[in-house]
N, C-alpha and C positions, 0 to 999 in steps of 0.2 A: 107345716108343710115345707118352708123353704129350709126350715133346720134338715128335714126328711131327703133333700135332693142334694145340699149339698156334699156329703159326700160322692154321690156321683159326680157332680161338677168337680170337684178334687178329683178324683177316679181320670175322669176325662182328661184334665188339665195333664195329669204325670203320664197318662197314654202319651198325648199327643206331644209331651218332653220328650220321652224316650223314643217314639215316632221319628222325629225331630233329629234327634242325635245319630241314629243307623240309618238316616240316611245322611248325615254329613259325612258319618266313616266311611258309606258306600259311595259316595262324591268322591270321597279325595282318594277310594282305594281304585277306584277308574280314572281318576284322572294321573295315579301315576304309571298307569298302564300305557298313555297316549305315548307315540312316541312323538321324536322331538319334530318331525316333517308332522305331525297331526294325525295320522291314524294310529286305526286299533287292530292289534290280531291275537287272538286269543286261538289256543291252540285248539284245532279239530280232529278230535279221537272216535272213530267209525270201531265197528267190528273187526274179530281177529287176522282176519282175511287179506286185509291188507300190505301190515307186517312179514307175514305168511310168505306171502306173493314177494314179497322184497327179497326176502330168501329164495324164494324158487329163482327168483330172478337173477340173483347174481350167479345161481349154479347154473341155471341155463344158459349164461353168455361167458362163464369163467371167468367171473369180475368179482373175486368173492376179499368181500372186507371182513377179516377173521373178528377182530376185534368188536364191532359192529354187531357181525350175524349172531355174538356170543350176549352180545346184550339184548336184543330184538326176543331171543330165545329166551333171556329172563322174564320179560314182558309177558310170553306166551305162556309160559309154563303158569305164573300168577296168574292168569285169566281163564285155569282150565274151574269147571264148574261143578258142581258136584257129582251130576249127572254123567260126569266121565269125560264128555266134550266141552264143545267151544258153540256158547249160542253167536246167534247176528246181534243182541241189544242187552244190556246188562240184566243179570238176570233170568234169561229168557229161557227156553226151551231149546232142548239138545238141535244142533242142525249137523245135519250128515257132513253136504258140501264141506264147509268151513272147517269141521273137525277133520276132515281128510288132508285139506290143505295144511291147515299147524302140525297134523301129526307128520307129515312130508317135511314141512320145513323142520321141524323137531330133529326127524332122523340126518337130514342134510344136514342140520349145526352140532353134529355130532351125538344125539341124544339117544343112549344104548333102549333096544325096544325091550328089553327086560328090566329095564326101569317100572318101578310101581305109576308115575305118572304114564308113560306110554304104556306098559301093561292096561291098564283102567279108559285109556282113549279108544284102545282096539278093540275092546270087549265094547265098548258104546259100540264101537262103529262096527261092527259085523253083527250084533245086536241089531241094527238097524238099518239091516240089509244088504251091507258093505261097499266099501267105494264104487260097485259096478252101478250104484242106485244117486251116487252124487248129481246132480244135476251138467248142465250144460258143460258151463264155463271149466266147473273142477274137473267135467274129463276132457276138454279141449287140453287143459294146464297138463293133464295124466296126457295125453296121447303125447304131446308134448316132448316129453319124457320116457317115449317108448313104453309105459305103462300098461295102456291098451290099446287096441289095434286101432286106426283112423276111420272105422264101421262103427264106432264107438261113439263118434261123434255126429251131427247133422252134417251133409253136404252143405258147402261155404265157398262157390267157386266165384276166383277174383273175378270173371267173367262177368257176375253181376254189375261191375262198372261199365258194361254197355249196355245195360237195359236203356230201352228208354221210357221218360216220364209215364208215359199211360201204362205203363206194365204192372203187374200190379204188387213188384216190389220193386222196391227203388228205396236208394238211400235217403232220400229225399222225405222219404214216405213213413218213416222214423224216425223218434227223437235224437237231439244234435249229440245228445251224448251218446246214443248207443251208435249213430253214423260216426264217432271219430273213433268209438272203440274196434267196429266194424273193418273200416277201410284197411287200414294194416294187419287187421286179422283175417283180409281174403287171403291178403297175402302168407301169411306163414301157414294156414288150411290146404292152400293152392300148390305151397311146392314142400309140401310134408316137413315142416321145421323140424328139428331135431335137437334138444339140449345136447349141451357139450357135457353137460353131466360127470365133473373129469374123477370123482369117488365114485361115479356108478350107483349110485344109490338106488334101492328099488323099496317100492312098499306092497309087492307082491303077498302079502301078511294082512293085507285090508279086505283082499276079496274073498268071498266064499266059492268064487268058483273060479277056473283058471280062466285070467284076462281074454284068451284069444277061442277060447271055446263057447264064451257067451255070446248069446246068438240072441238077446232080447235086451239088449242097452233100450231102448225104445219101449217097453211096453206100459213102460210107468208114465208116458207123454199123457198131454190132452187127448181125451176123449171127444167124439162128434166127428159130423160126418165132413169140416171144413181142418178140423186135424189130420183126418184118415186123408183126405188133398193131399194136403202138406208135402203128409210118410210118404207117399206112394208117389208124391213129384222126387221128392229126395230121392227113391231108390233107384227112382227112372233116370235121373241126371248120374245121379255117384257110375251106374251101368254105362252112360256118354262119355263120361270122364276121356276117358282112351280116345276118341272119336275128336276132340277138340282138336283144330288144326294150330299147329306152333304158332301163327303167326298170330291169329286168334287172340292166346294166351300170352303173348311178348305185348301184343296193345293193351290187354286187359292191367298186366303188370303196371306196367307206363303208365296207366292211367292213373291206377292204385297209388304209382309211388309219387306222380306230382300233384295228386291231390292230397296226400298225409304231408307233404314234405313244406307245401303252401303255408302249411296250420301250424307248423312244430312250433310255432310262438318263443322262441328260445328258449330262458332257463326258466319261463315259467310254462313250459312244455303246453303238449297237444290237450286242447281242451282246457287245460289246467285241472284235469282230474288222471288219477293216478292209473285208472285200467289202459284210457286209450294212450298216456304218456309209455307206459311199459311193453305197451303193441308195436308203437312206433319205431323205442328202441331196440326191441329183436327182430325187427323187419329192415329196420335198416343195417344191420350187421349179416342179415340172408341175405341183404342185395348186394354186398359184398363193400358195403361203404366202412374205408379203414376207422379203428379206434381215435385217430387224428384230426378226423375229418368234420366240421364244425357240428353238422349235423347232430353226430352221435358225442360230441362232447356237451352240446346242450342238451340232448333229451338225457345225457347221465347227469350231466347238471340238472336238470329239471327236476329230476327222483330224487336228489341225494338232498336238495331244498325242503323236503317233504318230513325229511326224518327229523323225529323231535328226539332229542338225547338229556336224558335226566341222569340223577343222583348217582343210580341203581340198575338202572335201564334205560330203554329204548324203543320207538314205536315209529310205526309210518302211518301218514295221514293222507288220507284222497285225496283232499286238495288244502288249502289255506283259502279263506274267506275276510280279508282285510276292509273288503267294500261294504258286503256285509254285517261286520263288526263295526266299522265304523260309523254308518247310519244307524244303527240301533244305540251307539250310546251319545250320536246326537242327539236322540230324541229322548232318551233317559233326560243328559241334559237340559233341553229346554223347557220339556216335565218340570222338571227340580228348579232351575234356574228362573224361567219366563224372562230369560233375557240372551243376548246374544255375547256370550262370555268370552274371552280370548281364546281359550279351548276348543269354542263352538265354531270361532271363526277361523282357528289354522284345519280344522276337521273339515270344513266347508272349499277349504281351500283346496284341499287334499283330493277330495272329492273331484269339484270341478275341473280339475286338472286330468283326471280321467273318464270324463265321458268320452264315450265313443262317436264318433262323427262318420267320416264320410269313409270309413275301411271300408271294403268289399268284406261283410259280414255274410253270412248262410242264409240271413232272414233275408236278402236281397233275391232267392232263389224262389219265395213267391212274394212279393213287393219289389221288387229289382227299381222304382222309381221311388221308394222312401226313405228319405233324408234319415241320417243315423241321429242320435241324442238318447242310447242308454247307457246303461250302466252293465258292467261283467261283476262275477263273484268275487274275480281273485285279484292278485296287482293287474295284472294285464292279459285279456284273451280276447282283442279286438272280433273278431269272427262269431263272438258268441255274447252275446250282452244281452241278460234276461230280463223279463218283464217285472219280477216283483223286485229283486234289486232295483230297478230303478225305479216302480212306481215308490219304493221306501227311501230312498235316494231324495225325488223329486216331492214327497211330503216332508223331510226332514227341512228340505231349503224353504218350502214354502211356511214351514210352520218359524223360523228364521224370519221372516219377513221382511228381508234384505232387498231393495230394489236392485240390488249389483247382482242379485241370482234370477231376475226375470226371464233371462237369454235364455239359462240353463233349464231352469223350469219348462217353460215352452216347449223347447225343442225334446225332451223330456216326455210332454205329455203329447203331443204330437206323433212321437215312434210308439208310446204307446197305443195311442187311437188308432195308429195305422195298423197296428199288431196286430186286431180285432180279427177273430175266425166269424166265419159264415153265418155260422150257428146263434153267433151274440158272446160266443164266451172267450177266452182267453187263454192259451196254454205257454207256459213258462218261457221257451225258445223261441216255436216254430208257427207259423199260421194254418188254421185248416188241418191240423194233426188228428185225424180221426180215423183211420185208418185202420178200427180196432180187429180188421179179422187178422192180421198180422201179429195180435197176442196168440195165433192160432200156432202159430209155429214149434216146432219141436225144439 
């Protein structure tokens, strides 16, 4: 019998060597990732769409980096799918929106549409209804661009910054990302933005029917009778439109603009995600704020932080997740370790060095008396410090078991207990975010 086992025990023994060994190579190939301050960023690569948008972006403000847009468009082209387009997740299944956008940036970075790759993106996308069928956002970016008419899109009037609380929309009444992508985009809804578009580019070639003659952008929305609401508030306000008095819309403005302008968080921009950072910056160049003017030198700073540039190519990322990365390979580390290693301790450092304390964060808008102690995703987005960064934050210190991180810990699990919604649960940003007839929206 024991002759009979031990080769398993052998078996066992060179598992558990080679066990042994990958993860030493995986220790030391993160630990020379840290940088020398103690954190970790590992690059974050989303869907095509973002990229996309960086192109659209520099032709809508006439900031176009040739060299740049020529690499971003290497990127795209590799990521087209078999299916003709461009999904949201590797892999994935054809999406209209998204392939409208890279075929847009496509044509803007020069890309001839009788190309075999553009040839084969068009036939997807008219295939699948054609860009009059893209969603929301992609015909906000089209009207945008004179593409199609602004009936094309939901009514978005900056007005909405006077609702007040019990109304039953309010920005408040939304999550923190889609209120910072929001706020600057009443603004460019409200006074019909217009790309500078300075080659004219059109993608009149995506639609099956001509842009200003369709008369049912809308009929693909949610169904039920709290959608049909919705439409029929929409059509009734967009008909008001005219009727809004100047002065009205000059406060609404105002409001709009010193409330994105509070947030612009500098060069690690609004939010530190890439939608509401890009809203900010063509809103603030509509309100007529020069290329000079701090503002707009850090929300281009902000974007231009985002772009990862390789070998070959080029990509733009939604945001960077340092805090993030960081806290997950302290706990790899004490995993591996069971001790507090000099790695573990400049990562700790790094950390405590940015919790959020006493800013004037959003979440103070229903807790307005809760002491700050979280964590944000990115370097720095004091106004927005989420719940599971820092409940992963505040388990990496405590599982450290440093008496010099008690403060931190506490005040830590503290904003989180105050966090707590109604219900017993929890949502990422904001408190009591339940609000679900608001997915009702077109």
């Amino acid at each position: 019998m024991n002759r009979m086992l031990q080769p398993v025990r052998s078996g066992a023994g060179i598992f558990r060597s080679s066990l042994d060994r990958v993860i030493a190579q995986a220790r030391q190939a993160l630990s020379g990732r840290q940088a020398e301050d103690g954190h970790w960023c590992f690059e974050f690569e989303a869907d095509c769409t973002i990229p996309a948008e960086y192109i659209l972006m520099q032709h809508y403000m006439d900031e176009r980096d040739e060299a740049l847009q020529a690499r971003i468009a290497v990127y795209l082209r590799g990521k087209q799918a078999d299916h003709g387009g461009w999904p949201l997740y590797y892999g994935g299944h054809f999406d209209l929106s998204a392939s409208v956008k890279v075929y847009y940036a496509l044509k803007l970075a020069g890309d001839d549409p009788e190309l075999p790759h553009m040839r084969r993106a068009r036939e997807a996308i008219l295939a699948h209804g054609g860009a009059e069928r893209s969603n929301v956002f992609t015909r906000i970016t089209l009207a945008l661009f004179a593409q199609v008419p602004w009936r094309a899109v939901p009514f978005i009037p900056v007005e909405i910054m006077l609702l007040p609380r019990w109304f039953p929309f309010h920005i408040y009444k939304v999550a923190s990302w889609s209120r910072t992508v929001m706020v600057p985009l009443f603004i460019l809804c409200s006074l019909k933005a217009r790309a500078k578009n300075p080659l004219q580019v059109h993608i009149r070639e995506l639609f099956r029917r001509p842009p200003d003659q369709i008369t049912d952008y809308f009929s693909h929305a949610r169904q039920g009778i709290v959608a049909y609401f919705f439409l029929s508030l929409d059509r009734f306000w967009r008909l008001m439109e005219g009727w809004i008095p100047h002065a009205i819309r000059r406060r609404a403005l105002k409001k709009a603009e010193a409330w994105f302008t509070a947030r612009i968080n500098g060069e690690d921009g609004l939010n530190g995600i890439f939608p509401a950072m890009v809203n900010a910056h063509e809103a603030l160049a509509l309100l007529g704020y020069p290329p000079d003017h701090d503002y707009r030198r850090q929300t281009g700073a902000a974007l231009r932080k985002l772009v990862v540039e390789r070998a070959n190519d080029a990509y733009c990322q939604p945001c960077v997740s340092p805090v993030w990365d960081t806290c997950l390979a302290l706990h790899a580390l004490l995993e591996q370790d069971g001790e507090v290693s000099p790695a573990v301790q400049t990562g700790i450092r790094w950390l405590k060095d940015r919790q959020i304390g006493a800013e004037p964060g959003d979440w103070r808008e229903s807790r307005p008396h809760l002491a700050g102690g979280g964590w944000a995703f990115q370097y720095a987005n004091p106004y927005y410090p989420d719940l599971d960064d820092t409940a992963a934050v505040g388990w990496a210190l405590a599982r450290a078991g440093r008496a010099e991180d008690r403060d931190s810990i506490e005040k830590a699990a503290n904003w989180l207990a105050g966090m707590q919604s109604r219900n017993g649960g929890f949502g990422a940003y904001d408190v009591d975010n339940t609000h679900y007839y608001l997915n009702e929206i077109p």
